[in-house]
C-alpha positions as CSV (number, residue, x, y, z in Angstrom):
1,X,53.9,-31.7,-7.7
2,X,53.0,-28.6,-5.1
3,X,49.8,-28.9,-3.8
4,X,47.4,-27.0,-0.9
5,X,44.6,-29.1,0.2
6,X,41.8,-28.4,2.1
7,X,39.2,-31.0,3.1
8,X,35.5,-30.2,4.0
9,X,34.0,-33.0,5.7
10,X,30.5,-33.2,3.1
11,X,32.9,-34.8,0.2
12,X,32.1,-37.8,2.3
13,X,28.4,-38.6,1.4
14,X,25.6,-40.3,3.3
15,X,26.2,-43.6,1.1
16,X,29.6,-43.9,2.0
17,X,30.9,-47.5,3.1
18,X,34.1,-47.7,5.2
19,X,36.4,-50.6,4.9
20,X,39.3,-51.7,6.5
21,X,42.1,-54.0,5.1
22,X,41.4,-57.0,7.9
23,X,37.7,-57.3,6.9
24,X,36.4,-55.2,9.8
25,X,33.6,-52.3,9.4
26,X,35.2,-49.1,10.8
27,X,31.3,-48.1,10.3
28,X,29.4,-46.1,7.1
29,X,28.7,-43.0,7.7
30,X,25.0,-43.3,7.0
31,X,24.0,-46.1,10.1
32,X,20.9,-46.9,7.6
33,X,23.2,-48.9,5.2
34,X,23.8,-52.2,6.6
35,X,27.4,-53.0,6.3
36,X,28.9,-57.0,5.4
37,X,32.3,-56.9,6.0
38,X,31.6,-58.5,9.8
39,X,29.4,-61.1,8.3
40,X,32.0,-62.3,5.7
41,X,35.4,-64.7,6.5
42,X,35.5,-64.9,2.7
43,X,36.2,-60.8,2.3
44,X,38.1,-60.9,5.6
45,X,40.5,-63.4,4.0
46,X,40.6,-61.4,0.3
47,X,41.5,-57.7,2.2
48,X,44.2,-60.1,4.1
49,X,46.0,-61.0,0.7
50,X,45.6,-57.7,-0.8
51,X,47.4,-56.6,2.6
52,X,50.3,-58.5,1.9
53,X,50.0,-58.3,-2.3
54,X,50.9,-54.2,-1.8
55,X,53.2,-54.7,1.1
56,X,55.7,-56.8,-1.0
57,X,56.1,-53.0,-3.0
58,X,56.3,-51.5,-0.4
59,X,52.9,-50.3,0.2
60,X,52.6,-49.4,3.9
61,X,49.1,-48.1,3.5
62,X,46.4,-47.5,0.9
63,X,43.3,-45.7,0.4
64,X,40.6,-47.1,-2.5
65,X,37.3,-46.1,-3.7
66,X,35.0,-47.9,-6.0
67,X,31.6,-46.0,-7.5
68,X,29.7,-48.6,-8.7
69,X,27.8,-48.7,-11.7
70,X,23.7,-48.4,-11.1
71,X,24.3,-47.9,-7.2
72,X,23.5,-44.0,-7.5
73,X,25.7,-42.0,-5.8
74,X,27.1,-45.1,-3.6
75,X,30.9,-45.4,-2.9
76,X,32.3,-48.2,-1.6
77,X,36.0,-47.2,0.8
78,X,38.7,-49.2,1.4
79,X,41.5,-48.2,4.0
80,X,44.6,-50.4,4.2
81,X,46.8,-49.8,6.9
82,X,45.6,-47.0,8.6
83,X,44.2,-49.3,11.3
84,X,45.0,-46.3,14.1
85,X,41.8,-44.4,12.0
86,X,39.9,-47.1,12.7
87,X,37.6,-45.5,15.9
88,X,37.7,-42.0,14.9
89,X,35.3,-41.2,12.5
90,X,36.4,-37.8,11.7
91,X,40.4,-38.8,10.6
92,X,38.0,-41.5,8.8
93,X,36.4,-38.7,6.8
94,X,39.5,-36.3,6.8
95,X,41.3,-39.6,4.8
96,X,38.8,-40.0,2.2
97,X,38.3,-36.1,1.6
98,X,42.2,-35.7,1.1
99,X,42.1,-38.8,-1.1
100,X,39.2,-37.4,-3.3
101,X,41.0,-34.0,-3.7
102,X,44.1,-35.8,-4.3
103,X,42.1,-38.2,-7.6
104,X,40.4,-34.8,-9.0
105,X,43.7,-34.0,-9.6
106,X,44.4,-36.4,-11.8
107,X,42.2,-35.7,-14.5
108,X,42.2,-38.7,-16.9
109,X,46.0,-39.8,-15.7
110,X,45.5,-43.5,-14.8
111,X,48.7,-42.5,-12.3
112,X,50.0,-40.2,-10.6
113,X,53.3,-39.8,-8.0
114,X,53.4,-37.4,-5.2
115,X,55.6,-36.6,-2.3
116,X,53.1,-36.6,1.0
117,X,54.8,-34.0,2.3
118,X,53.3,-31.5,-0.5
119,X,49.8,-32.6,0.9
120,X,50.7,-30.3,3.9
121,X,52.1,-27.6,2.1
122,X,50.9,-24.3,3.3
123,X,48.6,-26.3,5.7
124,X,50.3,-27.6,8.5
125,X,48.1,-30.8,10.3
126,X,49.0,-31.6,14.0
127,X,45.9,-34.0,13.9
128,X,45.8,-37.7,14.1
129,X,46.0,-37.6,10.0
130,X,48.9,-35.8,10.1
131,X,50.0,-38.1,12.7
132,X,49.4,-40.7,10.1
133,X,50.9,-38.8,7.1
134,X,54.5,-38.5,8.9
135,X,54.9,-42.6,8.3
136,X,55.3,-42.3,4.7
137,X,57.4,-40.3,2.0
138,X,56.1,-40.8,-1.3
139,X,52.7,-41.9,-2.9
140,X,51.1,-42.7,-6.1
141,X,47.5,-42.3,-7.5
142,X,46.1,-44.9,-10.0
143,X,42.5,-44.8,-11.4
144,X,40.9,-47.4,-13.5
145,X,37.3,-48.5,-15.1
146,X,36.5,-51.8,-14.5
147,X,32.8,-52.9,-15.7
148,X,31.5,-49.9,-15.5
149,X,33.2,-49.3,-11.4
150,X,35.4,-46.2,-11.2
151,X,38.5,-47.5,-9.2
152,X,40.8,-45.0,-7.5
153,X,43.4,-45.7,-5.1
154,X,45.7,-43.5,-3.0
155,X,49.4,-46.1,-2.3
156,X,51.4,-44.6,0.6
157,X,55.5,-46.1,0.5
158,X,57.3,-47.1,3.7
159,X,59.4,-44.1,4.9
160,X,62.4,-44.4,3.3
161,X,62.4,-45.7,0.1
162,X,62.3,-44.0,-2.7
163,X,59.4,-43.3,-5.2
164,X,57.5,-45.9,-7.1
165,X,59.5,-47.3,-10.5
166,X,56.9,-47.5,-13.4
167,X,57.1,-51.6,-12.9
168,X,55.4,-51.3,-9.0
169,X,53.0,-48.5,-10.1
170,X,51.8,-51.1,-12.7
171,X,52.0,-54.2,-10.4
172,X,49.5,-52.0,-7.3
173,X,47.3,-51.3,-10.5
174,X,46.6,-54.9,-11.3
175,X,44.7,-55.1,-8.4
176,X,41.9,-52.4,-8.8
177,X,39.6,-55.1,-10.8
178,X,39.8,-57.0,-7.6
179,X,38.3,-54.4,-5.3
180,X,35.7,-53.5,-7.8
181,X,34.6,-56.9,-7.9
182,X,34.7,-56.9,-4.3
183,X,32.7,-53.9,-3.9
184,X,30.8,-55.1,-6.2
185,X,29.7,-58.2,-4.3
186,X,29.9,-56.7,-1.0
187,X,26.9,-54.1,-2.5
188,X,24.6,-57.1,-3.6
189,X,24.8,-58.5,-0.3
190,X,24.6,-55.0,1.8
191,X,21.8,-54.5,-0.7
192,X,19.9,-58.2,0.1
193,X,20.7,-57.7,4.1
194,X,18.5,-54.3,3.8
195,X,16.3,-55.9,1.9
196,X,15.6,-59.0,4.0
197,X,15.3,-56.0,7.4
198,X,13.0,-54.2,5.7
199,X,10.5,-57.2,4.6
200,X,11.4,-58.2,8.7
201,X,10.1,-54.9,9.8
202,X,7.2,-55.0,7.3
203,X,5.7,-58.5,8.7
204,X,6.3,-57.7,11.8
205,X,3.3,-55.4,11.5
206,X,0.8,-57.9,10.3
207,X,-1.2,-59.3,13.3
208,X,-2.0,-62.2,11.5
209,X,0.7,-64.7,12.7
210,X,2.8,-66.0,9.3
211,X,5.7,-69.0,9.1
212,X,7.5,-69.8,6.1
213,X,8.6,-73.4,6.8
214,X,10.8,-75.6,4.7
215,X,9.0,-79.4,3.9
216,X,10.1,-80.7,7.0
217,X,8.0,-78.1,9.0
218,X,11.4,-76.1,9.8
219,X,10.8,-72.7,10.3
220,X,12.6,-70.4,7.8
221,X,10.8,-67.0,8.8
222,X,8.2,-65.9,11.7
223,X,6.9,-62.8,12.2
224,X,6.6,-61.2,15.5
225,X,2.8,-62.5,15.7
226,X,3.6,-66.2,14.9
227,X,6.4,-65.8,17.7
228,X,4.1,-64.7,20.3
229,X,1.7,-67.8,19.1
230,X,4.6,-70.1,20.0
231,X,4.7,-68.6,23.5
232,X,1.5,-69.0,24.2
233,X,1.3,-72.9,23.6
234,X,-2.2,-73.1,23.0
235,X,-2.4,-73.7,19.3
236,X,1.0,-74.2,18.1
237,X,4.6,-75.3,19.5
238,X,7.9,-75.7,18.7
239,X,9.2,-79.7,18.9
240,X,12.3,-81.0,20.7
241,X,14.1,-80.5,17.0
242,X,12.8,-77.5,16.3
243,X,10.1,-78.2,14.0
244,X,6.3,-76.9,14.3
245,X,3.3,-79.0,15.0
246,X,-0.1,-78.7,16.9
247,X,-0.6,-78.8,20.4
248,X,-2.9,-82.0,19.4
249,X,-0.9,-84.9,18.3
250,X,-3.3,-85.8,15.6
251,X,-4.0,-82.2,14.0
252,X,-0.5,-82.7,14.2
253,X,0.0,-85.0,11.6
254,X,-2.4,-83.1,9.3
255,X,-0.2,-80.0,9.8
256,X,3.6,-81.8,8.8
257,X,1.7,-83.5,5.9
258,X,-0.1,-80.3,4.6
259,X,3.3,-78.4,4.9
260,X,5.4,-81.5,3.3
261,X,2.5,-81.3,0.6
262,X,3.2,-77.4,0.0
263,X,6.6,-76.8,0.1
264,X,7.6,-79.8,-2.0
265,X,4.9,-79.1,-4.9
266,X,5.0,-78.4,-8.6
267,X,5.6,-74.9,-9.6
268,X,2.9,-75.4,-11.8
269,X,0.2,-77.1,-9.2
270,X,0.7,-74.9,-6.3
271,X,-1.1,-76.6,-3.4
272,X,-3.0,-75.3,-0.3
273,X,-5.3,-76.7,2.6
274,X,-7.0,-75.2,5.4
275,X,-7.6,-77.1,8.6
276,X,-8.8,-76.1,12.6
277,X,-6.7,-75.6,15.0
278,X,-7.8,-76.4,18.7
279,X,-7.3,-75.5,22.0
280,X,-8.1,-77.2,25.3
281,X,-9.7,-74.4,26.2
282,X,-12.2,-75.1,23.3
283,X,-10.7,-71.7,21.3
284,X,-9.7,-72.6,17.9
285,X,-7.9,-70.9,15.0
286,X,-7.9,-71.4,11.5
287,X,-4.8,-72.7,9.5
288,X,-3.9,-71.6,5.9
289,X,-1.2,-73.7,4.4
290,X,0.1,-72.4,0.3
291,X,2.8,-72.9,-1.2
292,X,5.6,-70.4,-1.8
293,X,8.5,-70.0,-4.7
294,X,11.3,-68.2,-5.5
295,X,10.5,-66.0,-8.0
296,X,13.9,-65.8,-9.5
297,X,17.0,-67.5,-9.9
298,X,18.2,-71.0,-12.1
299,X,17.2,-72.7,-9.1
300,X,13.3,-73.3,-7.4
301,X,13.4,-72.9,-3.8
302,X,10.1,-74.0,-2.3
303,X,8.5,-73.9,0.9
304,X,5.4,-73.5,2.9
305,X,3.4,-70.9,4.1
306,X,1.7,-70.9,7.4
307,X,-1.2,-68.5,8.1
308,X,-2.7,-68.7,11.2
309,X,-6.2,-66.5,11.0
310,X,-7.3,-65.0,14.2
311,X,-11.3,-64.1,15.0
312,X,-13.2,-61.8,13.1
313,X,-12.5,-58.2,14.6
314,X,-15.7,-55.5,15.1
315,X,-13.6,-52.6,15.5
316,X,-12.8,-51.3,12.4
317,X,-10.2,-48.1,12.4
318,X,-11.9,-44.4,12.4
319,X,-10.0,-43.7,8.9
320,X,-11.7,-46.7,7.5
321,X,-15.4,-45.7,8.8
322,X,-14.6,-42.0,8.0
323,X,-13.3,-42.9,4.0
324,X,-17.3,-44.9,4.0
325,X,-18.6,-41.5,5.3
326,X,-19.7,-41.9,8.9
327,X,-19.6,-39.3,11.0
328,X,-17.9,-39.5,14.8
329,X,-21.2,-39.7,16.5
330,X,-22.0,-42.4,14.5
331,X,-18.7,-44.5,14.5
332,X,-19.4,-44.7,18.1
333,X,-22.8,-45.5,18.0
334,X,-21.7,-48.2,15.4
335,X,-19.4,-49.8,18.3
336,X,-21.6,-49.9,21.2
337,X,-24.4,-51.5,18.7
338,X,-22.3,-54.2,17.3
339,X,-21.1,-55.5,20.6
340,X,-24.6,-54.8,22.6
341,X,-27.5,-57.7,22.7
342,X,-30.1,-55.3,21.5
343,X,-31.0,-51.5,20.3
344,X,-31.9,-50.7,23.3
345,X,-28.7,-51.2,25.3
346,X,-26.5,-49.8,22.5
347,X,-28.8,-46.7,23.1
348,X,-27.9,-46.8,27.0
349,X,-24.4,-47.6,26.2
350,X,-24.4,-44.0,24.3
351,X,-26.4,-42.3,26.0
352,X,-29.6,-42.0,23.8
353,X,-32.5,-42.8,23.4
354,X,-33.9,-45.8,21.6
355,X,-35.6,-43.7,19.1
356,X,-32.5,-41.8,18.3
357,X,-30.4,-45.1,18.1
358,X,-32.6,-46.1,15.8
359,X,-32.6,-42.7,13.3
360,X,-28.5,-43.7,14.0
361,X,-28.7,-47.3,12.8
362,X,-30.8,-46.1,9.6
363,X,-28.3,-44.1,8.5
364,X,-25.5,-46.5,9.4
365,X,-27.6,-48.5,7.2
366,X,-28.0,-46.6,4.2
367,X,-24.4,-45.6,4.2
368,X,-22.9,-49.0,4.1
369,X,-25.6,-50.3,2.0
370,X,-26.5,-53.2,4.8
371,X,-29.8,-53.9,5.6
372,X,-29.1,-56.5,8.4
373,X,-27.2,-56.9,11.6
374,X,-25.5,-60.1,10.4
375,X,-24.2,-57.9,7.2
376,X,-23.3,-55.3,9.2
377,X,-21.1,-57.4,11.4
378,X,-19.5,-58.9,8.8
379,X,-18.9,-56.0,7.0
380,X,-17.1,-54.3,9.8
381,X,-15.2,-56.9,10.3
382,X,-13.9,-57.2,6.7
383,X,-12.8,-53.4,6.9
384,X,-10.3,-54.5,10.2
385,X,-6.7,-54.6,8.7
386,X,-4.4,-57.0,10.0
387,X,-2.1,-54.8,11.1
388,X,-0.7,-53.6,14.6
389,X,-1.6,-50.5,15.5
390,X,1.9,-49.1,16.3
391,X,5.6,-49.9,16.2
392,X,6.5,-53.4,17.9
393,X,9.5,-55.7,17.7
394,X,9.5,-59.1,17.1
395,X,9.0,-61.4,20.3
396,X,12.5,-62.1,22.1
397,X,14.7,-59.5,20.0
């Protein structure tokens, strides 16, 4: 087998994830994927034994891919003993790209042999890869299908010994299943990690401060709202073990008992309570406690939901007032008159007079279909989404 490769750097995608054999992330090559291998002792124990399955024939190092089924274009990489790769992302990419010219190669093969050396013919390397290369002699590609995963793997022999007998090329294929059940169990979780960032970054917007608690008022989730609630101590703390409960010892015991109540009820008769929250100040919030399920799965996880209301807002966004068809001078007007005492100071506040403040608030009027200043108020204040106005983080990250 003669061969000439060459290896542009785009066969290695965006939704490439990079692998090595002792369960450490060399990193993917698109940052936005979140990666598991760090996360799990279980993988980091499975790429140990498939280590030392491959190096009792004489497998020094091995490249594998797995393209799962229903992931898109999403490949999962595997590098076994190429650990001097590790930190350079380029010899990374160079490995894979050599590996996926070498597999087109095969056509429908499930294996292949090779001498490494023909990888270089006509193309000397004096990089790190060729570096790497120089360790090994021979080499064998094997490709499988494994529910639906397309399993390919590049084995590199120690220096030295001579080419693969037909027994070892079938004993390294026996454990192509095993990666793509890896890989296919490392996606799901890479999959729910993104998931659980993304629903992070997307409470983290809402003002309204929201707790999912477990029934014995544990918190399981806060965003970046309820955090900064906690900070303040005025309506809410955390207890010496952790819990939550009221700044008051006896809304207190109303809280833990409405949240026991919620996250320990019936599917079917879904509970929820609202109660004041006070402050010594004399400020108070209103609590909204409902129950919460897991919408799939064999088995019902439960908990509470904590919703913490804050006042009613008067300053609705401009998109909001334009989409009801007010125009700029009247937006503002609208501001200065819901927070003034009368007419007539909204009209100093803007600068007009009070007959002209008054033509405004007709019109306000007639737009929003209000006809007093009560249902204005409270109109406005409905239109205020609870949402922050630009990017934040969550309180202590």
């Amino acid at each position: 087998m003669t061969m000439k490769l060459d290896y542009p750097s785009q066969l290695v995608t965006a939704n490439d994830e990079i692998y090595y054999a002792d369960g450490n992330v060399r990193g993917s090559v698109c940052p936005e994927i979140t990666s598991y291998g760090e996360r799990s002792t279980d993988m980091s124990a499975t790429r140990k034994v498939w280590y030392d399955y491959l190096a009792q024939h004489g497998v020094r190092a091995a490249i594998l891919s797995v393209l799962l089924p229903s992931a898109g274009s999403q490949r999962h990489a595997f590098l076994v003993g190429l650990e001097s790769a590790r930190h350079d992302l380029h010899a990374t990419q160079q490995l894979l790209t050599i590996a996926e010219q070498l597999w087109a190669r095969m056509d429908r093969d499930p294996s292949l042999q090779f001498d490494v050396s023909t990888i270089w013919a006509g193309h000397p390397e004096t990089g790190l890869v060729g570096d790497l290369l120089t360790h090994f002699d021979h080499g064998v590609l094997v490709q499988t299908q494994h529910q639906g995963a397309t399993v390919r793997a590049v084995y590199f022999r120690e220096k030295g010994l001579d080419r693969f007998t037909r027994q070892e090329v079938a004993s390294v294929q026996l454990i192509l299943p095993l990666f793509a059940e890896s890989a296919a169990g490392g996606a799901q979780l890479a999959r729910q990690s993104q998931r659980s960032a993304m629903l992070e970054a997307m409470f983290d917007r809402v003002s309204l401060s929201m707790t999912m608690l477990s029934a014995d008022a544990q918190p399981l989730f806060m965003n970046s709202a309820a955090k900064a609630m906690l900070d303040e101590r005025k309506w809410l703390i955390r207890s010496a073990d952790g819990s939550i409960s009221s700044m008051s010892s006896r809304q207190s015991k109303q809280l833990r008992e409405s949240i026991r109540l919620a996250a320990t009820a019936d599917p079917c008769a879904m509970t929820e309570n609202v109660f004041r929250l006070d402050c010594s100040n004399g400020e108070w919030r209103l609590a909204y406690i409902v129950s919460a399920f897991s919408r799939s799965g064999e088995t019902t996880n439960r908990c509470a939901l904590l919703i913490v209301l804050a006042p009613g807002k008067i300053d609705a966004p401009t998109q909001m007032l334009e989409a009801l068809g007010l125009l700029p001078s009247e937006q503002r007007f609208l501001g200065h008159f819901l927070k003034s005492s009368s007419l007539g100071s909204a009209a100093v506040d803007c600068g007009l007079s009070e007959e002209t403040a008054r033509t405004y608030l007709k019109r306000v009027r007639a737009k929003l279909g209000v006809h007093r200043q009560m249902e204005l108020a409270g109109l406005i204040s409905g239109l205020v989404l609870p949402i922050h106005a630009g990017n934040t983080q969550s309180v202590g990250e």
